[in-house]
C-alpha positions as CSV (number, residue, x, y, z in Angstrom):
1,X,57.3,-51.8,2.4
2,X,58.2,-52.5,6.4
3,X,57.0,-50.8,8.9
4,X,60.0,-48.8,9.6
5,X,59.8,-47.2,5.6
6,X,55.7,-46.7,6.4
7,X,57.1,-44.5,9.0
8,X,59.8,-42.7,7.6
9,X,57.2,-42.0,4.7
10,X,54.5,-40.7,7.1
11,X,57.3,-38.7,9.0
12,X,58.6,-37.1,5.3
13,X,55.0,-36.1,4.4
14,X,54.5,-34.4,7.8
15,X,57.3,-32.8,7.5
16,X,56.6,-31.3,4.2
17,X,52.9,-30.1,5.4
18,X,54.5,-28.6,8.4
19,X,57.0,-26.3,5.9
20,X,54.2,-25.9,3.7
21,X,51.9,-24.5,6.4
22,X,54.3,-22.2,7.7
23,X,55.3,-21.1,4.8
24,X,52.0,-20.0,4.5
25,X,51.4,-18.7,8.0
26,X,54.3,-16.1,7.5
27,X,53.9,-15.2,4.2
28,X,50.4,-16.4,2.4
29,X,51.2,-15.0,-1.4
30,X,54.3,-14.0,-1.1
31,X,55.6,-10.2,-1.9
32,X,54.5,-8.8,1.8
33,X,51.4,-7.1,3.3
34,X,51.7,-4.4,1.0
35,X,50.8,-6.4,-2.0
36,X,48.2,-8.6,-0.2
37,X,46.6,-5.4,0.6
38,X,47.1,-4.3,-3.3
39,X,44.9,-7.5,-4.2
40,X,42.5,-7.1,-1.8
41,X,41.9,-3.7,-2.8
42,X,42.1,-4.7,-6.4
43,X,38.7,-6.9,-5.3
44,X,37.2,-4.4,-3.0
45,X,37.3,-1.9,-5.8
46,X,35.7,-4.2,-8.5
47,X,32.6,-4.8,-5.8
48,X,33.7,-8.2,-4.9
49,X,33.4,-7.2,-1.1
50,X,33.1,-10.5,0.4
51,X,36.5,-11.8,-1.1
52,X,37.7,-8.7,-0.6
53,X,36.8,-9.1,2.8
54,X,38.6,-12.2,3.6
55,X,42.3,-10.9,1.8
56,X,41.8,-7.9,4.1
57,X,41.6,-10.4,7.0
58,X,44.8,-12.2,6.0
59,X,46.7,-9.0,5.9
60,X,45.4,-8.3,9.0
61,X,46.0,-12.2,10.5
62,X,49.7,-12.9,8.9
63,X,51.2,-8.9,9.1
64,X,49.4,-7.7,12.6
65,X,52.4,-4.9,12.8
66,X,52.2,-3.8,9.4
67,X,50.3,0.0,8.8
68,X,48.7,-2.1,6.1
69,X,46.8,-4.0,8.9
70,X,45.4,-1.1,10.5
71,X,44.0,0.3,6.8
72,X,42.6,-3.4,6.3
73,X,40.5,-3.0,9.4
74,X,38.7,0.0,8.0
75,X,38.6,-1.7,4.8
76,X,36.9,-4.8,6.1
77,X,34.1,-2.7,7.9
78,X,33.5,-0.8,4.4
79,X,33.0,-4.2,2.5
80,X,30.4,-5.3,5.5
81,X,29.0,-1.6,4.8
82,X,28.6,-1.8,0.7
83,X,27.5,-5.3,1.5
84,X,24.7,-3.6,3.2
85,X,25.6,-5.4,6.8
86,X,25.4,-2.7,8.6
87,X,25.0,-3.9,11.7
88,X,28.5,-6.0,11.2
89,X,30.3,-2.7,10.0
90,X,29.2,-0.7,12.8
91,X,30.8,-3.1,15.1
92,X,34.0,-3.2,13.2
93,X,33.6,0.4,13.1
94,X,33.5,0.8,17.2
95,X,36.2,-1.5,17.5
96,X,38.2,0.3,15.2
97,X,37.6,3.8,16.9
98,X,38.3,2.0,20.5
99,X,41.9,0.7,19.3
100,X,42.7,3.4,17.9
101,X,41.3,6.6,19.4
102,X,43.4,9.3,17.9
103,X,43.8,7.4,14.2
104,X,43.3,10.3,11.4
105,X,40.6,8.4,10.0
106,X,38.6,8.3,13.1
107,X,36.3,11.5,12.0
108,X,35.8,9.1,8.9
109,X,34.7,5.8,11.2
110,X,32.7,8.3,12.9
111,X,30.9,9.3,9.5
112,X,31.0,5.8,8.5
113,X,28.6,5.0,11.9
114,X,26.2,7.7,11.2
115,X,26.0,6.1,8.0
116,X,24.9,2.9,9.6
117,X,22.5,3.7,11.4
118,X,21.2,6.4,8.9
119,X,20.5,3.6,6.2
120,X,18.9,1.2,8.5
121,X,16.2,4.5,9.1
122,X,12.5,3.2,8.2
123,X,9.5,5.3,7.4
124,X,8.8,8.0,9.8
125,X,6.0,5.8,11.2
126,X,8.3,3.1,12.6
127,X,10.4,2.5,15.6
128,X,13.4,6.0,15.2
129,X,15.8,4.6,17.3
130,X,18.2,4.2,14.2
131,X,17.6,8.0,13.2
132,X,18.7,9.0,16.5
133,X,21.6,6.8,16.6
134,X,22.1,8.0,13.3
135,X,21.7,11.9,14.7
136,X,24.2,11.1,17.6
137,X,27.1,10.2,15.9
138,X,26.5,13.0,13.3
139,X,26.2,15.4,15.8
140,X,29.2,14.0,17.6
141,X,31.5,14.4,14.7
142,X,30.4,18.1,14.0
143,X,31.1,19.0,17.3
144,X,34.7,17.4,18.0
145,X,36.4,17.4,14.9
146,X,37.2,20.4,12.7
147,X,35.5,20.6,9.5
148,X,36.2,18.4,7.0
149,X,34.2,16.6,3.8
150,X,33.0,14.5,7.0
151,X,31.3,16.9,9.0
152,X,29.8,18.7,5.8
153,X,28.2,15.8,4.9
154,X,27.5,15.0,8.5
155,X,25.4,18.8,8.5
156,X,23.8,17.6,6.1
157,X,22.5,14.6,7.4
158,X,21.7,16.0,11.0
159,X,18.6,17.6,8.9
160,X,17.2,14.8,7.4
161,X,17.4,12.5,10.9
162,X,16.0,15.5,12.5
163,X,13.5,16.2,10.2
164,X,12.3,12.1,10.0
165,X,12.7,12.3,14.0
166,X,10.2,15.7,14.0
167,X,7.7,13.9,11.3
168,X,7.7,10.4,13.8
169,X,6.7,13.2,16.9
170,X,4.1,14.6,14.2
171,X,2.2,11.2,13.5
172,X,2.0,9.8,16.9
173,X,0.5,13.7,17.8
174,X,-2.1,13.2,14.9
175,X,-2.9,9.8,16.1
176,X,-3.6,10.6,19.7
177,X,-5.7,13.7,18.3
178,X,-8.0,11.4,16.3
179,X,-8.8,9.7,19.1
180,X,-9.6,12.2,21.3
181,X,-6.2,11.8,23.3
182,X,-5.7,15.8,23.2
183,X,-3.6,15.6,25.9
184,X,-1.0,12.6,24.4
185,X,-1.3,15.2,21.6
186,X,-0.5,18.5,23.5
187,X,3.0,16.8,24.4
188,X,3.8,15.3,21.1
189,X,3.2,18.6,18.8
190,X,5.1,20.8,21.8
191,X,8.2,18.5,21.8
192,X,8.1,19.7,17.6
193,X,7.4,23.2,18.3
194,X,9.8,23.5,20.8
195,X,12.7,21.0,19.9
196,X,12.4,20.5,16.0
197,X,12.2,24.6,15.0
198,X,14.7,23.9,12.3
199,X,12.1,21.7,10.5
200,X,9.5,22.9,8.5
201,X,6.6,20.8,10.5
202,X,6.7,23.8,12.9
203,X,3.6,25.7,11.8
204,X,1.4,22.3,11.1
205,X,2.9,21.4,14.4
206,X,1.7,24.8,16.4
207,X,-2.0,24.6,14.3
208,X,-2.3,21.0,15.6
209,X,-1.3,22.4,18.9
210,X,-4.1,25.5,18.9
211,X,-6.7,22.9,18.0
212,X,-5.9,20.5,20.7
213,X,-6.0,23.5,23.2
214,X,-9.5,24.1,22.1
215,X,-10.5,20.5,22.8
216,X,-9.1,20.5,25.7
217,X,-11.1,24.6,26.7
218,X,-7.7,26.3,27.0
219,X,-8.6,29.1,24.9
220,X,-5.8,31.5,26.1
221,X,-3.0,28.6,25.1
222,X,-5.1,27.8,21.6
223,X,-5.1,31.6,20.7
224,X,-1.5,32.0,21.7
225,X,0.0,28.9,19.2
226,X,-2.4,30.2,16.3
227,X,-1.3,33.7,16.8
228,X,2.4,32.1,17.0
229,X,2.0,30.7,13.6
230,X,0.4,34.4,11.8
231,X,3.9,35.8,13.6
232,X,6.7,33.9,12.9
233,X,5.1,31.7,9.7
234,X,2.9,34.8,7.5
235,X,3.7,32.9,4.4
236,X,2.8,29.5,5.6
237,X,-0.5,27.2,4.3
238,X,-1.3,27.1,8.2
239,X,-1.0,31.0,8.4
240,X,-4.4,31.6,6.7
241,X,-6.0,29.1,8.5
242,X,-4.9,30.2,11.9
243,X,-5.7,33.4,10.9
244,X,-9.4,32.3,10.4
245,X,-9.8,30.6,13.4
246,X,-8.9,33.8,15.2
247,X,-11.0,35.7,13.5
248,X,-14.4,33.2,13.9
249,X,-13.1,32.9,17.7
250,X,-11.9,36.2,18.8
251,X,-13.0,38.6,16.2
252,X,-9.0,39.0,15.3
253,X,-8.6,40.1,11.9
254,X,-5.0,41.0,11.5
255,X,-2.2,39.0,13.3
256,X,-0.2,40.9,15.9
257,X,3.1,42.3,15.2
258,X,6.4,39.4,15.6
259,X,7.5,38.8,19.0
260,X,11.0,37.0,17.4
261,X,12.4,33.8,17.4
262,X,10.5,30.8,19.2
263,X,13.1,30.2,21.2
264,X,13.0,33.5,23.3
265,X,8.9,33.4,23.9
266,X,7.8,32.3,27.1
267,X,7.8,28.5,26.6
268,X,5.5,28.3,29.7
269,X,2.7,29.3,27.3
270,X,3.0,25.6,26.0
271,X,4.7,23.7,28.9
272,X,2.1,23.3,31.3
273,X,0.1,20.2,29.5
274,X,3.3,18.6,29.0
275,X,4.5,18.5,32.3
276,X,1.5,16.4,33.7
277,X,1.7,13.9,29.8
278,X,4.0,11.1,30.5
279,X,5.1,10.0,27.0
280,X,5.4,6.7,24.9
281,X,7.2,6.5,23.0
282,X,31.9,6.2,-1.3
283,X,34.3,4.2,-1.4
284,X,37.4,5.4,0.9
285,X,41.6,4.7,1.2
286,X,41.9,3.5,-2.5
């Protein structure tokens, strides 16, 4: 073969490529986005996320104007999500809600970032920074949006990141009481009683709180938080014992009568320490 049929050959082959790729490139499996995004969901709903994942993409890469590529963006961040990525959906998620501000899904990419966070929470003993990023974008939602299955389950999970928030405030204040830190204490139990009263760690919190007082010879502040708990806590484990420690202390058998909620008592009775503590510190769119 001469050199002139070597290139005519190579020019034919390239030629053929070329149409091959852009056949491709327009239309990758022919039938249009809509079926594309049928097969990737076909994947996505069998738990085959990570191929379901890359169809999604293609809907998204070779039909950018179809409504099918918008639905394949949320789609791809709930694969990275039942992938357990969460980090990778959450920034998916964010983009999504930045290109799209007033999408109808947005109170769901909204859940869907609570979510994140909320399943990256550890223990209550480790770092809570994904509980409170977990209790920001729960709270957000609630309070923008009207309700919805989203914000229900959204009130439901602002209690548990509050109460895992109140229970990390609660073991650093034991800590610093075991050593003798009554002061590192004071501030960590008063940020429950005052800031948590939803959870039930209130009355261990305000017992906690009396004691340190005492270590600390503010017996006016110590009587106040046990007589707090015998108030607004009668049936509570911490009740009995508050009441005995007034009793041995003050000669005060019976607790006084209930001054109301917490949040309507002088807050001064448990501010001043603080002030002078520095601190440390499913499956969706079928």
């Amino acid at each position: 073969m001469d050199f002139k049929s070597l290139l005519s050959s190579a020019l034919i082959a390239s030629l053929i490529l070329a149409g091959c790729s852009g056949k491709r490139k327009n239309e990758p499996f022919g039938g249009g986005p809509d079926r594309l995004y049928s097969k990737a969901l076909s994947h996505f709903n069998r738990g085959k996320y990570q191929f379901a994942m890359e169809v999604f993409q293609d809907v998204k890469n070779y039909y950018p104007e179809s409504p099918f590529a918008t639905r394949a963006e949320i789609k791809i961040a709930d694969a990275h999500f039942f992938l357990a990525e969460y980090e990778e959906a959450i920034v998916v998620y964010e983009e999504f809600r930045k290109l799209h501000p007033y999408h109808e899904d947005i109170p769901y990419i909204l859940f869907q970032i609570g979510q994140s966070y909320y399943k990256q929470i550890p223990s209550p003993d480790r770092d809570p920074t994904p509980a409170r990023k977990a209790l920001s974008n729960f709270r957000y939602l609630v309070e923008n949006y009207p309700p919805s299955i989203f914000t229900d389950a959204a009130q439901e999970k602002i209690l548990i990141c509050r109460r895992n928030l109140a229970e990390h405030e609660f073991l650093i204040g034991r800590f610093y009481y075991k050593k003798g830190n009554y002061r590192g204490a004071v501030a960590r139990f008063e940020e429950i009683v005052m800031n948590y009263q939803d959870t039930e760690l209130v009355p261990q919190a305000l017992f906690h709180l009396g004691k340190s007082f005492l270590n600390l010879s503010l017996d006016d502040k110590a009587r106040a938080a046990f007589l707090e708990i015998t108030r607004q806590y009668p049936d509570s484990e911490y009740s009995s014992k508050a009441k005995g420690i007034l009793n041995s202390r003050w000669n005060e058998k019976d607790a006084a009568p209930a001054l109301g909620p917490l949040s309507k008592i002088d807050q001064g009775t448990y501010g001043a320490v603080k002030a002078s503590e520095s601190l440390d510190s499913e499956k969706y769119h079928a």
